[in-house]
Phi, psi and omega in degrees: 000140198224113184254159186206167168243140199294134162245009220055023193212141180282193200254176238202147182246156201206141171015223189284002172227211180225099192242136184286143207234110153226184194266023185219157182288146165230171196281139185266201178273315177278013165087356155320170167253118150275146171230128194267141141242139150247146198277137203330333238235354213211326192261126166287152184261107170284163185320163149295154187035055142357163142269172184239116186233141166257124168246135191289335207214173201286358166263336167293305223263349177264320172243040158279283180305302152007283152315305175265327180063253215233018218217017211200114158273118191272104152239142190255136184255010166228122127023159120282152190093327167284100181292145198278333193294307185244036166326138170240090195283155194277164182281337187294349180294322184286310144356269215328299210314327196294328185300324174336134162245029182187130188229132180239121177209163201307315184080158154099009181082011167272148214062027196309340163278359182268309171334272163342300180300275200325321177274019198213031167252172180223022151314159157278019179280135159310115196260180144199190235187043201318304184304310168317312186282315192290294203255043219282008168231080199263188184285186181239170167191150168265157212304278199242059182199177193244013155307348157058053194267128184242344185304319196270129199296186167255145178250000202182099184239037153068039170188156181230113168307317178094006171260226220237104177218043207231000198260133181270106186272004184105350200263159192222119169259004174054040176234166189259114145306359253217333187298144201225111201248033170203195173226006162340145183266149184272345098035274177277038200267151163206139177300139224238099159320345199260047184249033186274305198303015201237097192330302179280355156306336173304318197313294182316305189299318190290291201317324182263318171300300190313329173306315196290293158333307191278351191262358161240356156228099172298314199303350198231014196304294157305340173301311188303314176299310164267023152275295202276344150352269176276003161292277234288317175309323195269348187271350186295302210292328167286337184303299180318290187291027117319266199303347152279335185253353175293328222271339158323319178310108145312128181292011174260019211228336197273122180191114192258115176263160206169167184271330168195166191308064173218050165246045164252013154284333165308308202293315207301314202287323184237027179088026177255186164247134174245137223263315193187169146170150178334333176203204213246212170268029163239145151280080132279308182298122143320106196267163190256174185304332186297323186281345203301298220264011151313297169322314185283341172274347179272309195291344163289312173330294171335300214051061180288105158027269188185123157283159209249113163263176168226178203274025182230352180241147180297154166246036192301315200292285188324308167325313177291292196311354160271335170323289207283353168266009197036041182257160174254144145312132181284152203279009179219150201257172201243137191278081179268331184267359184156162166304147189276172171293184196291140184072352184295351179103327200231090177216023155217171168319315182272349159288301176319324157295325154281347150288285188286352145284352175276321177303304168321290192326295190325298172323301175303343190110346197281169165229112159244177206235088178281334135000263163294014148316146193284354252246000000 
């Protein structure tokens, strides 16, 4: 777990967590006040009586700060670099959680131990389900297989949190859901958490913190509100410069091989296929040799380029399997669960969008030009 108060600016590492170095106390992991000074001149002050919001994983928690900016006690319970999917939570996760007075956390089961805690606190914070709201028709995909169904919207995703998923924000992402890249019985579908890789979904997402954000600080209400804006506007805008350097991409090229299932809001959105990957949409599953070498029959089948590792997985398996396929590894592994850490290049959203399609373009035969990224 890593606390900060949102500054716009990234955290800084301190001892076992991350704490953004200001001149005001902050909330610790065991719920202590650390106290940082910086000089006046360099640290922003956030408000008196802040609320205190936990956002769990790294895209709630890069544009939550975004947003509220200085106006917010921010603490994030993941890293960067820590997949969420086989996160092990802490009793300090539970602190945070209690301590909250607004808990922003993924929803669709990603991160499924932090989920489980935030729904089993019995605090009066406001909980949300960020994604559920942003997305209440996302794609489908299986859990632990390779079949790779990304088409069918979900009508029903067998649970109800009971907090606040009822609200229509409006957005129209203008991509068809509809594509069907398997033959999964749907039956066994589960909604496919990863709907950050689709550029303009960031938009939908900033639009539910900020509501959210304004509805436990009413008084900062315009800020949030002209933040998530112009988010939504610059996420447009990257959306677009997506879909300039894919057309680069030979169209017999666009084909995403991966370490597990979780480009299939990129594909859907600019045109790729997605060809294979090591797992389904969790790393949990371990893949087994049978799948290794399934895999490796797929990326011949393709004639794929190139394959993808990521930055939260080992890439030994993905390594063998270009090996044994005579294929190349892309030389920068791809930010799939949230923005990277300090100096990575990718240490906001919109970076992280602009690293991994270049990385992707690249790869692929394509030239992109990051240069002209909207960022």
């Amino acid at each position: 777990m890593f606390s900060h108060l949102a500054a716009g600016r990234r955290a800084q590492r301190l001892g076992a967590g991350f704490v953004l170095s200001l001149g005001v106390a902050l909330v610790g992991c065991g719920g202590d006040q650390v106290a940082e000074t910086a000089p006046a001149d360099t640290a922003p002050v956030v408000q008196a009586d802040a609320p205190v919001v936990v956002a769990t994983t790294g895209i709630l928690c890069d544009l939550t700060e975004q947003i509220a900016q200085t106006t917010v006690a921010l603490t994030c319970l993941l890293e960067p670099g820590v997949d969420p999917h086989t996160y092990q939570v802490r009793p300090s996760d539970r602190q945070a959680i209690d301590q909250a007075d607004l808990v922003l956390y993924d929803g669709y089961d990603f991160a499924p131990g932090i989920i489980s805690m935030v729904e089993d606190s019995t605090t009066g914070a406001t909980r949300v389900a960020v994604y559920e709201v942003a997305m209440p028709n996302p794609l489908m995909g299986a859990p632990h297989d390779h079949d790779h169904d990304h088409g069918a919207a979900a009508d029903d995703h067998g649970h109800d949190h009971g907090h606040d998923h009822g609200h229509d924000h409006g957005h129209d992402h203008g991509h068809d859901h509809g594509h069907d890249h398997g033959t999964t019985a749907a039956a066994d579908l589960v909604p496919d958490p990863h709907i950050w890789h689709n550029a303009s979904n960031n938009g939908a997402i900033a639009a539910v913190i900020a509501d959210h954000l304004t509805q436990v600080n009413p008084e900062q209400a315009d800020l949030y509100a002209e933040n998530a804006a112009r988010l939504v506007a610059q996420f447009d805008d990257i959306d677009g410069w997506i879909q300039t350097q894919v057309a680069t991409v030979p169209a017999d090229q666009r084909q995403l091989v991966t370490t597990h299932d979780a480009f299939g809001y990129f594909a859907d959105a600019y045109g790729f296929e997605v060809k294979g990957a090591l797992s389904g949409l969790s790393t949990e599953e371990q893949p087994t040799p049978g799948t290794m070498t399934a895999l490796v029959d797929q990326v011949k089948s393709a004639e794929v380029a190139a394959i993808f590792a990521e930055d939260t997985t080992n890439p030994r398996l993905i390594e063998a399997v270009a090996r044994d396929a005579g294929v190349a590894v892309a030389e920068q592994p791809l930010f799939v669960e949230g923005p990277g850490g300090p100096g990575s290049g990718a240490e906001t959203t919109q970076e992280m969008l602009v690293v991994n399609t270049c990385t992707i373009v690249d790869a692929l035969g394509g030239s992109c030009d990051r240069a002209s990224a909207p960022l």
